[in-house]
C-alpha positions in Angstrom: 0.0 0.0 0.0 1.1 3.2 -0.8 2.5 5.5 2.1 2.1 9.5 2.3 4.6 11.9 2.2 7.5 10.7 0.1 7.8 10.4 -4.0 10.4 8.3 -4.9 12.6 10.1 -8.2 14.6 7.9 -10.5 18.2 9.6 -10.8 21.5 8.9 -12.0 23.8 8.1 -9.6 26.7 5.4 -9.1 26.6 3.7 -5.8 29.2 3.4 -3.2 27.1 3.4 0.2 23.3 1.6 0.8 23.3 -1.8 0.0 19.3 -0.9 -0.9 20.5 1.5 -3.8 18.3 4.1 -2.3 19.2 7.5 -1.3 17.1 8.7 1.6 15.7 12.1 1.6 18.6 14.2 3.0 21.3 12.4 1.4 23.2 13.4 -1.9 21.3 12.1 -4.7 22.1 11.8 -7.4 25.8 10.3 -6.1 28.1 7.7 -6.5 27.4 4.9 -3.9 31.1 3.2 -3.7 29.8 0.7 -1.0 30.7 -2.5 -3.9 33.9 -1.2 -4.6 36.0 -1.1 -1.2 37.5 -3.4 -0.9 36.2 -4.2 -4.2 37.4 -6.7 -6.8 41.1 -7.4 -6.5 43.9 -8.6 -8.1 42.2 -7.8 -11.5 39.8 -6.3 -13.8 36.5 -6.8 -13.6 35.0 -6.8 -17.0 31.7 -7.3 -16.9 29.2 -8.0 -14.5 24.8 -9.1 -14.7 22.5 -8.3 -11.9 20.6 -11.5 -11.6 18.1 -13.0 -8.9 19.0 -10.1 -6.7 22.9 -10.3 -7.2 25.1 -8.6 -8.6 27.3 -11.6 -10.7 30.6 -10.0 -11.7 33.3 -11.3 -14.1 37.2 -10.8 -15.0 40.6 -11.6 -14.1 40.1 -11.0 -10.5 41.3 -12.7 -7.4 39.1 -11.9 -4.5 35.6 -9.6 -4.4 34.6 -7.9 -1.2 37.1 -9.7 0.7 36.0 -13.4 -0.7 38.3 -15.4 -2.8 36.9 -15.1 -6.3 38.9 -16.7 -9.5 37.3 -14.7 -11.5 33.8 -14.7 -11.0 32.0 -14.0 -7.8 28.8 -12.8 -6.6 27.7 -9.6 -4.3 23.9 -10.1 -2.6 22.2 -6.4 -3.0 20.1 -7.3 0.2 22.5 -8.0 2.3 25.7 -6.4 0.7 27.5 -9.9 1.1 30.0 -11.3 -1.6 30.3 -15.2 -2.3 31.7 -17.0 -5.1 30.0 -18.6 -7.0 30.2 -22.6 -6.7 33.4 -22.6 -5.6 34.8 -21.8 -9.1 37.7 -20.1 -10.4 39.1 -20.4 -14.3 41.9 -21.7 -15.9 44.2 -19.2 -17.6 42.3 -16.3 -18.9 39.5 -14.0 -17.8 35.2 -13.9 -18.0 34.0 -11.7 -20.4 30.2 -12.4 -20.6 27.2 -13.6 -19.3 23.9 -14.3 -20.3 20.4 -16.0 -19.0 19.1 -18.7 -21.3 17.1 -22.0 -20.6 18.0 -25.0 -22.6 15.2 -26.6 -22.0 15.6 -27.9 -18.4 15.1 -24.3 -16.1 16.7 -21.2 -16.8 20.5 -21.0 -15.8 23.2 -18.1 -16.1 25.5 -18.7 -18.3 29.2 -17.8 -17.7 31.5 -17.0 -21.0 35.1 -15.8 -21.3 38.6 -16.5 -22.5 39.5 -18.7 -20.0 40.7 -22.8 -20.6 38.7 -24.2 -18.1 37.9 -24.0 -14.6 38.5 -25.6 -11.4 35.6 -25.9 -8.7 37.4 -25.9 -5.1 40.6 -26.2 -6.7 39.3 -29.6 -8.6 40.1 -29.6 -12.8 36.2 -29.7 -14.4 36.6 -31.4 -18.0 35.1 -29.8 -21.0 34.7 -26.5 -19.1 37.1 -24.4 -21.6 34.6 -21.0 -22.0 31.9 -22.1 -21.0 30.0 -22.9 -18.0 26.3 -22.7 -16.3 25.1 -21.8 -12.8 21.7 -23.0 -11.9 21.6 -21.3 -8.7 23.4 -24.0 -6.5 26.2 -25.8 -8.6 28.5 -25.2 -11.5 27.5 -27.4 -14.8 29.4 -27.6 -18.0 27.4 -27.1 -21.0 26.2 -31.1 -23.2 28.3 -31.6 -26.2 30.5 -28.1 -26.1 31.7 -27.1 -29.2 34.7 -25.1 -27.5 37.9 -27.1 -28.0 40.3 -26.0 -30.2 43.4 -23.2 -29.2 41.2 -20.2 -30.3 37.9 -21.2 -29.1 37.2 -17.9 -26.3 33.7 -16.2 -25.7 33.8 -12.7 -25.6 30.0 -11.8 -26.1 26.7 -13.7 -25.2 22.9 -12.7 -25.6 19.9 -14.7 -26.7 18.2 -14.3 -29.8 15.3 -16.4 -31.7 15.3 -18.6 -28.7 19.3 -19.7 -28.9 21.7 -18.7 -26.7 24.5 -16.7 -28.8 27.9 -16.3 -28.1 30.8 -14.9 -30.3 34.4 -14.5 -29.8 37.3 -15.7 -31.4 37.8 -19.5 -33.2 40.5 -21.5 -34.8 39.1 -24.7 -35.4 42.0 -25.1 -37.7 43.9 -24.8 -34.6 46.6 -22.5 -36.4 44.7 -19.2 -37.2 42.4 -17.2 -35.7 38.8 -16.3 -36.9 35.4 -14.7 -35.5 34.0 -17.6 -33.9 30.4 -17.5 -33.6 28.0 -20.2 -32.0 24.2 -20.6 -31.9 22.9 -23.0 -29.3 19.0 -23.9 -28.9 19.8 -26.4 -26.0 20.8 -29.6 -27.8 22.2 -28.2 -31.4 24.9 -25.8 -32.4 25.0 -23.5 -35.6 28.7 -22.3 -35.9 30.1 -19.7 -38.7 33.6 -18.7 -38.6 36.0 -19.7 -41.4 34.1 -16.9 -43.6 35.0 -14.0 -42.0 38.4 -12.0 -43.2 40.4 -9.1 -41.6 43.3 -7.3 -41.1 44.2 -7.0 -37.1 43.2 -10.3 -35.5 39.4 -10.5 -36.6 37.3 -11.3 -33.3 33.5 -11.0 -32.5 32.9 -8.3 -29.4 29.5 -7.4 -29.7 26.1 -8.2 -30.1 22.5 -7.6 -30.6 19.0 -7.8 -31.6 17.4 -5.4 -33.4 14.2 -5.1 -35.9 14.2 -9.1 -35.6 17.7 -9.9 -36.9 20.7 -10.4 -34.9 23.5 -8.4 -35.2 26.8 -9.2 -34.8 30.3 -6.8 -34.7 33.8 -6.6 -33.9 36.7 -6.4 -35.9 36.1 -8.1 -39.5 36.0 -6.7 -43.0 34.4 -9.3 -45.0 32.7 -12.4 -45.0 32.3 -15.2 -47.3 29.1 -17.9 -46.8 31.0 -20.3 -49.6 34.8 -20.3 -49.7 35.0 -22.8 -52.6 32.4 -20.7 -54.9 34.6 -18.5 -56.9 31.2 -16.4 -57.6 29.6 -16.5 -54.2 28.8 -12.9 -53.1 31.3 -11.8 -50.7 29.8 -9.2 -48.1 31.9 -6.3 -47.2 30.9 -4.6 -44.0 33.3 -3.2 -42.0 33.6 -4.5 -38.1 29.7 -4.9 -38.5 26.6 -7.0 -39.8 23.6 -8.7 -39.7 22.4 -12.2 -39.4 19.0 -13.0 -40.5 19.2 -16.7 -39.4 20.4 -18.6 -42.7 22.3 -15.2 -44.3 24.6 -12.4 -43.1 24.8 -9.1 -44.8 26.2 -5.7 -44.9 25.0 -2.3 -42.7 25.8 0.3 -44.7 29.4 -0.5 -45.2 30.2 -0.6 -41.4 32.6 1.9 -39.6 36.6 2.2 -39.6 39.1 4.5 -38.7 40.3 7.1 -41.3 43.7 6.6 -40.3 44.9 3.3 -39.0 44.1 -0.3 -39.5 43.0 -0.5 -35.9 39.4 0.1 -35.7 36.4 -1.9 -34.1 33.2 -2.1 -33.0 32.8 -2.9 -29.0 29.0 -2.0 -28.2 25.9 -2.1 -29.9 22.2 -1.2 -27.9 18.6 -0.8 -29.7 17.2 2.6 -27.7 14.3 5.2 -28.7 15.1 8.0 -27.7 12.0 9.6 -28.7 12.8 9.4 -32.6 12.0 6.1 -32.8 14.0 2.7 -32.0 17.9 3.3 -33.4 20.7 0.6 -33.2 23.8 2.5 -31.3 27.2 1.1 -32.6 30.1 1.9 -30.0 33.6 1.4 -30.6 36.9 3.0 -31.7 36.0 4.3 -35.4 36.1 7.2 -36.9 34.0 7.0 -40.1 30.7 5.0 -41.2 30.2 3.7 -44.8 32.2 3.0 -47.6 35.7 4.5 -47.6 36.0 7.6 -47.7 33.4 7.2 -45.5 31.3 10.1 -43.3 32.5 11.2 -39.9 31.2 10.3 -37.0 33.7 10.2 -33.9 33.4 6.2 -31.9 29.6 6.1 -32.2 26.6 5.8 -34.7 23.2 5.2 -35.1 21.4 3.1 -37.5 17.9 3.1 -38.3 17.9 -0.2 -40.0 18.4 1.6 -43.4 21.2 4.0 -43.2 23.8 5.6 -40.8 23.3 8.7 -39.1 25.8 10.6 -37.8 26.0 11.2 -34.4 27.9 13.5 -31.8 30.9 11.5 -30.3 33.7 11.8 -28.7 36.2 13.0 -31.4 40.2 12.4 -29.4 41.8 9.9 -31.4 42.0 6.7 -30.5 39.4 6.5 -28.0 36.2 4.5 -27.7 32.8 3.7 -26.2 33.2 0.4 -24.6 29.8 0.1 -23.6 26.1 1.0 -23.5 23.6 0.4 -20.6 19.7 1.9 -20.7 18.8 2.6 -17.4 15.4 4.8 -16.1 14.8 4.9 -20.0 18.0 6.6 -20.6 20.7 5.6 -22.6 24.8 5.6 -20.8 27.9 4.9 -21.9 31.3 4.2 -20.8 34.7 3.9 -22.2 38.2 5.6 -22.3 36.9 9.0 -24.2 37.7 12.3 -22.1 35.9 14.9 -24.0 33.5 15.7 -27.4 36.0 17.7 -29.1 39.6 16.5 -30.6 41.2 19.1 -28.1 40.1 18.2 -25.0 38.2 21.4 -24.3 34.5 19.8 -23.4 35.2 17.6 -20.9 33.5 14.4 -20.9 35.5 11.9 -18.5 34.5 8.3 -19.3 30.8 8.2 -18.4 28.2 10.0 -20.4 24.3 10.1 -21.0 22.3 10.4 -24.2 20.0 13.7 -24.5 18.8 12.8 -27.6 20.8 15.5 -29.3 24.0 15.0 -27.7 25.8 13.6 -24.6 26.5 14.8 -21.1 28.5 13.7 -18.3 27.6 12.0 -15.0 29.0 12.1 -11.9 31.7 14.2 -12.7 33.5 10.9 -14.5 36.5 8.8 -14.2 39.8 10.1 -14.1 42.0 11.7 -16.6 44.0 9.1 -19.1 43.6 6.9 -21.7 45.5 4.4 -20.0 43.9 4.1 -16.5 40.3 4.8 -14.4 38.5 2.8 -17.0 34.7 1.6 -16.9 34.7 -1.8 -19.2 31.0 -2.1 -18.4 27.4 -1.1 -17.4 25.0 -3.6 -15.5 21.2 -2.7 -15.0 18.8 -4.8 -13.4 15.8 -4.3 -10.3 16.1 -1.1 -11.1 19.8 -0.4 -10.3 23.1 0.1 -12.3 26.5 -1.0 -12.0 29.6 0.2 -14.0 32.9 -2.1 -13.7 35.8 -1.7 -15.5 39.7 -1.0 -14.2 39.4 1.6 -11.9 40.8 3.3 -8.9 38.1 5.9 -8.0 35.1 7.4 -9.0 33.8 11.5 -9.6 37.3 12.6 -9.9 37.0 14.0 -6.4 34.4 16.8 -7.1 31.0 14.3 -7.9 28.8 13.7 -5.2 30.0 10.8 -3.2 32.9 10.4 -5.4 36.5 9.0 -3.7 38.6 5.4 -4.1 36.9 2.0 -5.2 38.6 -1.1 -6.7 36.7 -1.6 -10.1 33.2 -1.8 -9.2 30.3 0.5 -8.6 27.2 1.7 -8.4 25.6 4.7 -10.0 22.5 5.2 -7.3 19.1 6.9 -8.6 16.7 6.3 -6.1 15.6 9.2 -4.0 12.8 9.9 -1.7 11.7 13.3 -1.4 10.0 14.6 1.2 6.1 15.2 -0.3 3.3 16.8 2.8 0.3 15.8 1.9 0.2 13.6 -0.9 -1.8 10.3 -0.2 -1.0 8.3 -3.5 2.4 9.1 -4.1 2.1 10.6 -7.6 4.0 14.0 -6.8 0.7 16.3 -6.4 -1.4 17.0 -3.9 -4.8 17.5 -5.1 -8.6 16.6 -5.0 -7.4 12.9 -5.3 -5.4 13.5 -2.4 -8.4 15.0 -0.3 -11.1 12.3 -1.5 -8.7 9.4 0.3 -8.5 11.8 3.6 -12.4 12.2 3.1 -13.2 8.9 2.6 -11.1 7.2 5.5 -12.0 10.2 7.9 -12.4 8.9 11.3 -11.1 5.1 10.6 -8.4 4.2 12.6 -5.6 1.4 12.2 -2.4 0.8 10.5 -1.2 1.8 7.0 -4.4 4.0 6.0 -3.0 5.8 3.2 -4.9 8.7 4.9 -3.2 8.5 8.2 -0.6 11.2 7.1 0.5 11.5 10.2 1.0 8.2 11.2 -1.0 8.7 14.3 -3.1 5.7 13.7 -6.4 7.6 12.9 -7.2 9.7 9.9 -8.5 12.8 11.5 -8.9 16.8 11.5 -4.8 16.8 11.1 -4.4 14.9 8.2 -7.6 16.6 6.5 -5.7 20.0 7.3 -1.9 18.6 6.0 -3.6 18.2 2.6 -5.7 21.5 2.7 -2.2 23.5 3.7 -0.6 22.1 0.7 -3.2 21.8 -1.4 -2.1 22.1 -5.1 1.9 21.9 -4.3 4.0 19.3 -6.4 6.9 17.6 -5.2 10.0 16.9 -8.0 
């Protein structure tokens, strides 16, 4: 039942305090809550992370999280604030870089991706656990018949699209070379595409998405090739981006590069309306869309489905979006950018928010450099959002709430605001307002959304807190 007096407001804000992710009236809010960052996750990166059944499941090359020995994966309760890993596992050689929740047919499970060779579960060697592994809320499983054996075979993006669990990385089934690996799984058979694709600086999947239906799938590729033995099979050319359809892949618009140097690719991709209608966001480090010479457009774009458009970015060279979260029906994004101008003179540290026009920074950022305080990540779930990256602090020590964190946490946007008078919490006080004081007038007992007093009786006092604030709104 609905309580008087407070309106709770939806803000940005990254977390470092309340384990409820709620900023009580009085406190800073919008602010940086660093509560799941110190001590944080140690010994390591964290890059990425899913809030899931009321945890926040985070994933890297880390040791220990919030004090608990974590190989690499580990767990944080958002009830309780308690960490915990995660069926006692820890990976072999190499990092997590994704996770996803799919049922295969036999209960939903998360599903735990990354560049690692296997794991060990309380320092035990699991066979056939090279990439990929499930949780099903009380024990580690390796996934049936797993495709991931040769040298190259690492995840480094998961979703689910068409029912399928999809995950796409890097595969060498060759064993010599690498390729984009990319792997379709409906819970008993596996779709797999890789020798096709072609590039020039170690070609690797990073990203995907659904949008308008298809899947689309991005990196760093130039072409790819459904038929390598058909001298006259169409090859598509689409740089570090395209579409899958389910039997055929084709180009969007060309795809994005860099102007200037062979290293260029694609690391984020979210479907968001901002208003205009549903666009597909494409993150990366690119300076260009389309065929070469291509159009400007500085390490992000939108596409409608039809055609590029150009977008404000984040023009220093080199730098990139690493990834988008939508959050209150807002679209973020984080990466190593510093400003939206090549010299540095709009400053834009690391963490930013769409206006539909352009961007603006939140929380006063990360700190200055390329090469360090860098969000990897953005995790959104119950209504709460995490960023984790490599980082040593948050806010650059003028946000609100901003100081040290190891590599984890938590933008807060709950606020409760104080509100006299208003019975149904919709930020007005008006004849609605009055009608519930009216109507309960003279009832007693607990949690009558009348009793604005709490008094236990809705009464002359309660009648006169909504007639002395009659027409007031509360923001």
């Amino acid at each position: 039942m609905l309580k008087n007096r407070t309106k709770t407001v939806l803000v940005l804000t990254v977390l470092a305090g309340a384990a409820s992710g709620t900023a009580l009236a009085g406190d800073p809010c919008p602010t940086w809550n660093r509560a799941y960052g110190v001590p944080g996750a140690l010994g390591g990166s964290v890059s990425n992370a899913i809030v899931y059944n009321g945890q926040l499941f985070a994933g890297g090359g880390f040791t220990s999280l919030q004090g608990v020995s974590a190989g690499g994966v580990g767990r944080i309760n958002l009830t309780t604030n308690a960490a915990s890993n995660v069926g006692g596992m820890s990976i072999i050689d190499g990092f997590v870089s994704a996770f996803a929740v799919f049922n295969p047919g036999d209960g939903e499970k998360l599903y735990i991706g990354g560049a690692y060779n296997g794991i060990r579960i309380n320092g035990i060697d699991v066979p056939d656990s090279k990439s990929l592994v499930s949780w099903d809320g009380s024990s580690i499983q390796t996934v049936p018949n797993t495709p991931y054996t040769s040298t190259f075979d690492f995840i480094q993006a998961m979703t689910v699209w068409n029912g399928k669990l999809v995950t796409g990385g890097t595969a060498g089934n060759d064993g010599l070379n690498q390729k984009p690996g990319l792997w379709l799984w409906d819970g008993a058979n596996y779709e797999f595409y890789s020798q096709g694709w072609a590039g020039q600086v170690a070609p690797v999947i990073l990203a995907l998405e659904s949008f308008q239906g298809d899947l689309y799938v991005a990196g760093r590729f130039d072409t790819y090739d459904s038929d390598l033995n058909d001298p006259n099979n169409p090859l598509v050319v689409s740089k570090h981006i395209m579409r899958f359809d389910g039997t055929d892949f084709h180009g969007v618009g060309g795809g994005v590069f860099r102007a200037t140097s062979p290293v260029s690719q694609v690391l984020a991709m979210k479907a968001f309306d901002d208003g205009s209608g549903e666009k597909l966001f494409i993150g990366g480090r690119f300076d260009r869309f389309g065929a070469s010479p291509g159009t400007p457009s500085f390490a992000v774009v939108r596409w409608d489905g039809t055609q590029f458009l150009e977008t404000p970015g984040f023009a220093q060279a080199g730098r990139e979006i690493r990834r988008f979260g939508v959050y209150n029906g807002e679209l973020y994004a984080v990466g190593n950018f510093e400003s939206t101008d090549a010299g540095g003179t709009m400053p834009m540290r690391k963490f930013a928010k769409w206006t539909g026009s352009g961007w603006e920074e939140v929380g006063d950022g990360f700190g200055a450099g390329a090469g360090t305080d860098n969000p990897n990540a953005i995790a959104v779930g119950e209504g709460r959002m995490f960023i984790t990256g490599s980082f040593n602090s948050v806010g650059n020590g003028t946000g609100p709430g901003a100081g040290p964190v190891s590599n984890i946490a938590e933008w807060v946007g709950i606020c409760s605001v104080d509100c006299p008078g208003d019975t149904n919490g919709d930020g007005v006080v008006n004849f609605s307002d009055l009608n519930v004081v009216l109507s309960q007038f003279g009832q007693t007992g607990a949690g009558l959304d009348g009793d604005l007093n709490d008094d236990g009786v809705v009464n002359f006092s309660d009648l006169n807190e909504v007639l002395s604030n009659f027409g007031s709104t509360c923001n």
